[in-house]
C-alpha positions in Angstrom: 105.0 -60.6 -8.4 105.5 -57.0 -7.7 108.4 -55.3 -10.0 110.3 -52.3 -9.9 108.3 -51.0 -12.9 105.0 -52.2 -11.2 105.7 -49.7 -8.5 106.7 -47.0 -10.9 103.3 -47.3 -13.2 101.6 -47.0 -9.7 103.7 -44.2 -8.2 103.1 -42.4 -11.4 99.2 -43.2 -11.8 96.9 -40.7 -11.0 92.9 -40.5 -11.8 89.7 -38.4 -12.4 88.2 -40.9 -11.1 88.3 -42.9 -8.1 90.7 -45.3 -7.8 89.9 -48.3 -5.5 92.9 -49.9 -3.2 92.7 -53.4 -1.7 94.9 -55.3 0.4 94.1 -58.4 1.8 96.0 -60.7 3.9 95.7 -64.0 2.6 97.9 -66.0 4.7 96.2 -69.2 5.1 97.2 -69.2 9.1 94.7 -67.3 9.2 91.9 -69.0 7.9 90.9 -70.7 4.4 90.0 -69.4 1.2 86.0 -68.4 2.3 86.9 -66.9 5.6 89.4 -64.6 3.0 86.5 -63.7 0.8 84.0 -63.2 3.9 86.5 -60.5 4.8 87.0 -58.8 2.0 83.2 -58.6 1.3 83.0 -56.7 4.9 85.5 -54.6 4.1 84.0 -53.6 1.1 80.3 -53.3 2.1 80.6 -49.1 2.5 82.6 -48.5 -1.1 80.9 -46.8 -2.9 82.0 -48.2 -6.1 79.8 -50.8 -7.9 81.9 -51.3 -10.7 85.2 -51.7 -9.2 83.8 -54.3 -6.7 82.8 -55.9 -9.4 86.1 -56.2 -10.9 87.9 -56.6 -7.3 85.3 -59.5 -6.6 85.6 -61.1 -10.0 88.9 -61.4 -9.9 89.2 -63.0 -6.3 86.3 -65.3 -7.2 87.8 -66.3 -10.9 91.6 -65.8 -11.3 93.1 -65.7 -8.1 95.0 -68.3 -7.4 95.1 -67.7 -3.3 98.6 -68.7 -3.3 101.3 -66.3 -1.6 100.4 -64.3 1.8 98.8 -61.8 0.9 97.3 -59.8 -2.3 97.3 -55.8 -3.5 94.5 -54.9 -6.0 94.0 -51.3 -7.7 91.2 -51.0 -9.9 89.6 -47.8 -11.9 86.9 -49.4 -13.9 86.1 -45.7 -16.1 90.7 -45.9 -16.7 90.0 -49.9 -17.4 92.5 -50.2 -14.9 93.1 -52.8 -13.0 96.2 -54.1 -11.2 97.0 -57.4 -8.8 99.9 -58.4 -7.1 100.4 -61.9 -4.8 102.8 -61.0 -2.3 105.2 -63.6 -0.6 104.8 -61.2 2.9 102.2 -59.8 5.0 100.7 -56.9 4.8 97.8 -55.9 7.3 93.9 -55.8 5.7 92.5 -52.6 4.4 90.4 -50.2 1.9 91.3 -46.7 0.6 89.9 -44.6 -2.1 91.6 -41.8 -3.6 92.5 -40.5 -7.2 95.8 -42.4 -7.0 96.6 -46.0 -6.0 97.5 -46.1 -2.4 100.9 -47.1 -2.2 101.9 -46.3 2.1 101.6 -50.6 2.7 103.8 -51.1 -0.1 106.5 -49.0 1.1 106.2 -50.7 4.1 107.4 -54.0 2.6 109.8 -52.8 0.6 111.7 -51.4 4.0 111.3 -54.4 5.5 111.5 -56.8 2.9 113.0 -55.4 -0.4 116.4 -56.1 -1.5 118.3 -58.6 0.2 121.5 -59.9 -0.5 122.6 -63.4 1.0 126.1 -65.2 0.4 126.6 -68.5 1.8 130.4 -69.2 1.8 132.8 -71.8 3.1 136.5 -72.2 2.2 135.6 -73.7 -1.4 132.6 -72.4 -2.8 130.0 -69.6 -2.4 126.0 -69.6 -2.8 124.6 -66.3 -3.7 120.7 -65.5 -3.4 118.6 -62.5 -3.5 115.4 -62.0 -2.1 113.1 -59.3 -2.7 109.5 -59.8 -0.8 110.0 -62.9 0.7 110.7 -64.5 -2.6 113.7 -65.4 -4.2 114.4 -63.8 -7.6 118.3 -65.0 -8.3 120.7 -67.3 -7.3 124.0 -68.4 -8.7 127.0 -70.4 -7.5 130.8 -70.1 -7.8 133.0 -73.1 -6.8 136.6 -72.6 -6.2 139.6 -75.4 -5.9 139.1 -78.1 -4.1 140.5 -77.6 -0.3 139.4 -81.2 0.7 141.8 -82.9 -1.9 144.5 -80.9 -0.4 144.2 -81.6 2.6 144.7 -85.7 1.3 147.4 -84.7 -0.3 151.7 -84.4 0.2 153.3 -82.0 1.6 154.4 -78.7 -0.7 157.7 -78.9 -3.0 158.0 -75.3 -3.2 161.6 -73.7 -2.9 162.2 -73.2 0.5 159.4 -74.7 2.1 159.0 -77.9 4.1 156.9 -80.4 3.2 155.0 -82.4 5.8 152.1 -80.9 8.1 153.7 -77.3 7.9 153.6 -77.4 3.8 150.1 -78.7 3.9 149.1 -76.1 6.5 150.6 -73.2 4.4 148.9 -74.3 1.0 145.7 -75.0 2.6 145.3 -71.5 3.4 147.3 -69.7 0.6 144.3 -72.4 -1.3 141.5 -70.8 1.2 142.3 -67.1 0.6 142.2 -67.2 -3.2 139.2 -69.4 -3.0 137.6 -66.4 -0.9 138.9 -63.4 -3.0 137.5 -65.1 -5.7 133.9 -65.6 -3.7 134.2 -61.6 -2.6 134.8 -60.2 -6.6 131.9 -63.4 -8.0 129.5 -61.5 -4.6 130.1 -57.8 -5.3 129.6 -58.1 -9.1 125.8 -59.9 -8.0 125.0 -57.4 -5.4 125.7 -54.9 -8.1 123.4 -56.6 -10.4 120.4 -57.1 -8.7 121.0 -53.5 -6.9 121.0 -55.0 -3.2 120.1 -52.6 -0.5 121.4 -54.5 2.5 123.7 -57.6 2.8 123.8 -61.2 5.2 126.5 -63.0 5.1 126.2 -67.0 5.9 128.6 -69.8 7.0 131.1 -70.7 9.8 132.6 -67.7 12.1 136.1 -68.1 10.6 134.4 -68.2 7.2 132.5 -65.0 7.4 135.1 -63.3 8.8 137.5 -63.5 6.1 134.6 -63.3 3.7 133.3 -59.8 5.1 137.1 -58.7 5.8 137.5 -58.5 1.9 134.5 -57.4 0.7 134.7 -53.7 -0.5 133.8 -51.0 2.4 131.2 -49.5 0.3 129.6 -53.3 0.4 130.6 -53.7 4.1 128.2 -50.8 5.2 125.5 -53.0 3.9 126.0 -55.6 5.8 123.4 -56.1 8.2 124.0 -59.1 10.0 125.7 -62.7 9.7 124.2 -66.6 10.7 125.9 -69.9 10.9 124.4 -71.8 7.8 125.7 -74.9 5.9 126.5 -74.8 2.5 123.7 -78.0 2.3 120.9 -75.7 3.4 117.4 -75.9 1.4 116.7 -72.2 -0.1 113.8 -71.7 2.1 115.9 -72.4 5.3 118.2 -69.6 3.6 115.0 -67.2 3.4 113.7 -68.3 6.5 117.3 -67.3 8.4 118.2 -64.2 6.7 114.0 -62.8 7.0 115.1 -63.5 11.1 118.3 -61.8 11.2 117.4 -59.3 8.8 114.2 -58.2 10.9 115.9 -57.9 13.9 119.0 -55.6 12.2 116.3 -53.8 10.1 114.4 -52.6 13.8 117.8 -51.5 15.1 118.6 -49.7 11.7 115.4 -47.9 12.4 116.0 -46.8 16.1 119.4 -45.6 14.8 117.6 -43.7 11.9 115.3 -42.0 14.3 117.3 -41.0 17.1 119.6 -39.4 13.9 116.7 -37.4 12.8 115.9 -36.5 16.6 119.2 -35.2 17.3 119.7 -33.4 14.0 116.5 -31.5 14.1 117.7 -30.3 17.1 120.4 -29.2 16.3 118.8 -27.4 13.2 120.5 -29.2 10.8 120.2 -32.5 8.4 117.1 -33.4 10.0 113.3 -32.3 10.5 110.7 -33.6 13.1 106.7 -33.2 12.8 104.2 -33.1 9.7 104.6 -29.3 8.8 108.2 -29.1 8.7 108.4 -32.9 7.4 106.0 -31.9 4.4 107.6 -28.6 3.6 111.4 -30.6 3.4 109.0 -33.2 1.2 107.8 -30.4 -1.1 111.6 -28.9 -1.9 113.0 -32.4 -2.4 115.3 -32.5 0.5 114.0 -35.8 2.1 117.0 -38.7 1.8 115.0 -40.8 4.2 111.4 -40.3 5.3 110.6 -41.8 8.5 107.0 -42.7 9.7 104.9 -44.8 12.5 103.0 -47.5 10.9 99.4 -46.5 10.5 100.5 -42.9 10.9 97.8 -40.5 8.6 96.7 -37.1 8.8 94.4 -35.0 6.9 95.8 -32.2 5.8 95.4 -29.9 1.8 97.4 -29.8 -1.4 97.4 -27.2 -3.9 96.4 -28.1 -7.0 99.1 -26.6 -8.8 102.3 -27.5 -7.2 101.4 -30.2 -5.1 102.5 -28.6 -2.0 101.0 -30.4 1.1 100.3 -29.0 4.5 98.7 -30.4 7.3 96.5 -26.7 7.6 93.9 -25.3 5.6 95.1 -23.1 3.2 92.9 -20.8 1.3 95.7 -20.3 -1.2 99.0 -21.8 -1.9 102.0 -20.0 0.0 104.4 -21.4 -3.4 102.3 -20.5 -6.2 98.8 -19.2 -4.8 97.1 -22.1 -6.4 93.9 -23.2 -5.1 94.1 -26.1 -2.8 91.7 -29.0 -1.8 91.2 -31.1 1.5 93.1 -34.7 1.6 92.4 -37.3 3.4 96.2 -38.9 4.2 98.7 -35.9 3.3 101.2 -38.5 4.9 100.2 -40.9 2.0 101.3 -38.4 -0.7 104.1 -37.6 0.8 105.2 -41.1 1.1 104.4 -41.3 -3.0 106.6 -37.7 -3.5 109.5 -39.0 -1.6 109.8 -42.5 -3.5 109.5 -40.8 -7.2 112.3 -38.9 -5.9 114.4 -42.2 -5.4 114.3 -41.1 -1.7 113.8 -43.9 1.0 111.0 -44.5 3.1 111.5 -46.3 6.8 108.5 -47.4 8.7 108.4 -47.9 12.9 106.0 -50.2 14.3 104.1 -49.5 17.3 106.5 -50.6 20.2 109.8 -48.7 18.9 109.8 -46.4 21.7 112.4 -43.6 20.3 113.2 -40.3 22.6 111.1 -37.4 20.8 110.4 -39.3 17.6 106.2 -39.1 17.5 105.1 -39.7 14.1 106.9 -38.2 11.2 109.9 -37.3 10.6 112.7 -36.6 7.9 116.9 -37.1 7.4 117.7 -34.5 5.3 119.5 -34.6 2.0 120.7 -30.7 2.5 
């Protein structure tokens, strides 16, 4: 399981040495345990690293427990480092070297699978669950008073109300709006918790409705989508429902974000298009969301002082006239600046077809 202090020992991990990368797609749709192996020998045939193999290979051969859809490995055999992570998602095959862990597929999944907060409501109770990579990491319950036994009952007594149908009618809702106030303050207090980045909301239409209607407007703006559910639903047809309806909001979210950053770079302002300008906003800490095509890399240099990047040679640094050094992915590095920095980090796939959005660009904090 990949934690939030996981990513921070890796974000802040850097090396003299080389540091090996592995991910491996595991999923067993796509073959069995030796056709897994098979491929992560081929992908590792041209590393030159005998020792870390050694460690990578050992561990798939003696402690992996080829459960989960896929796996990360970092190893630095000369650090004694070595890190593994089963993931609950699926992330696409591949090898890097570098002297820091190479962290691009894991920002991936976090945009596309980190934080989600679903509450299942009806006019009684509420189910609360959060999911972070595909698995679930919290749920609680809160049942309110019973609307069913109302509905059995006699007609109200109150001053100045009938009884009968009417009475019933009234307390059944006065009964149905407590229970969901209730449901909204028990749901915001767990989506502050577990620090959820985007909500679903589950249940009938009427349900939801009120639900969202009272939910806080900071709290609304997180709310990404809503599905029909009932309150007897297994867990994994929860996951299973919210991973749908959360992809598709989370590729619309996208298209919005870039056609933002298109229209504010032109304008000059809030927004930067292309690796030079998207790097330089990186290097001054201005970058609230970076945006990127999957796959995306690009050679480019960093200066061994400051860190600036650039996707030019640079015989010194224009910052501090440090002496830089050739990279392999500046878009890599700039993905690791932007998430120390708490910033976010959105990745488009392939067929997101977005105006003048090519590969990188940047919504701008300033």
């Amino acid at each position: 399981m990949l934690t939030d202090s996981n990513l921070s020992e890796l974000l802040g991990y850097k090396s003299e040495s080389p540091v090996l990368s592995v991910y491996l797609d595991t999923d067993p749709a796509e073959g069995n345990v030796e056709i897994h192996k098979l491929r992560l020998r081929s992908m590792l045939k041209d590393v030159d690293l005998p020792d870390d193999i050694v460690a990578v290979t050992r561990y798939f051969d003696h402690e992996h427990d080829w459960s989960g859809r896929s796996v990360a490995v970092f190893s630095c055999t000369p650090d004694e480092f070595l890190r593994f992570y089963t993931l609950s998602v699926p992330v696409r095959s591949r090898v890097r070297v570098s002297d820091r862990p190479y962290v691009k597929p894991l920002a991936d999944i976090l945009d596309s699978y980190g934080g989600y907060g679903v509450a299942l409501v009806d006019k009684q109770d509420v189910c609360m669950f959060y999911f972070h990579l595909g698995e679930l990491r919290e749920e609680e319950g809160l049942s309110g008073e019973s609307v069913r036994r109302t509905k059995h009952g006699g007609g109200s007594q109150a001053a100045g109300r009938m009884g009968g149908t009417a009475g019933q009618a009234d307390n059944i809702d006065e009964l149905t709006e407590r229970n969901i106030k209730d449901a909204v303050d028990f749901a915001t207090q767990f989506f502050t918790e577990n620090n959820v980045r985007r909500i679903l909301i589950g249940g009938s239409d009427d349900n939801v409705a009120q639900f969202r209607g009272q939910l806080p407007k900071a709290w609304q703006s997180l709310v990404v989508g809503t599905f029909a559910m009932s309150m007897h639903a297994s867990n994994a047809e929860v996951l299973e429902k919210a991973m749908k309806v959360g992809e598709e909001a989370e590729y619309r979210r996208e298209e919005k974000l870039a056609n933002t950053v298109v229209t504010n770079a032109a304008k000059g302002k809030g927004g930067v298009l292309g690796l030079d300008d998207t790097l330089k906003a990186v290097h001054d800490g201005r970058v609230q969301i970076l945006l990127i095509r999957d796959g995306f890399r690009s050679t480019g240099c960093r200066c061994k002082g400051c860190g600036y990047l650039s996707s030019k040679r640079m015989g010194a640094c224009p910052y501090c006239g440090g002496e830089c050094e050739e990279i392999s992915d500046a878009v890599e590095l700039a993905v690791r600046k932007v998430m120390q920095l708490g910033g976010e980090v959105e990745v488009l796939h392939s067929d997101q077809a977005v105006g003048q959005f090519d590969q990188i660009g940047a919504l701008l904090r300033y």
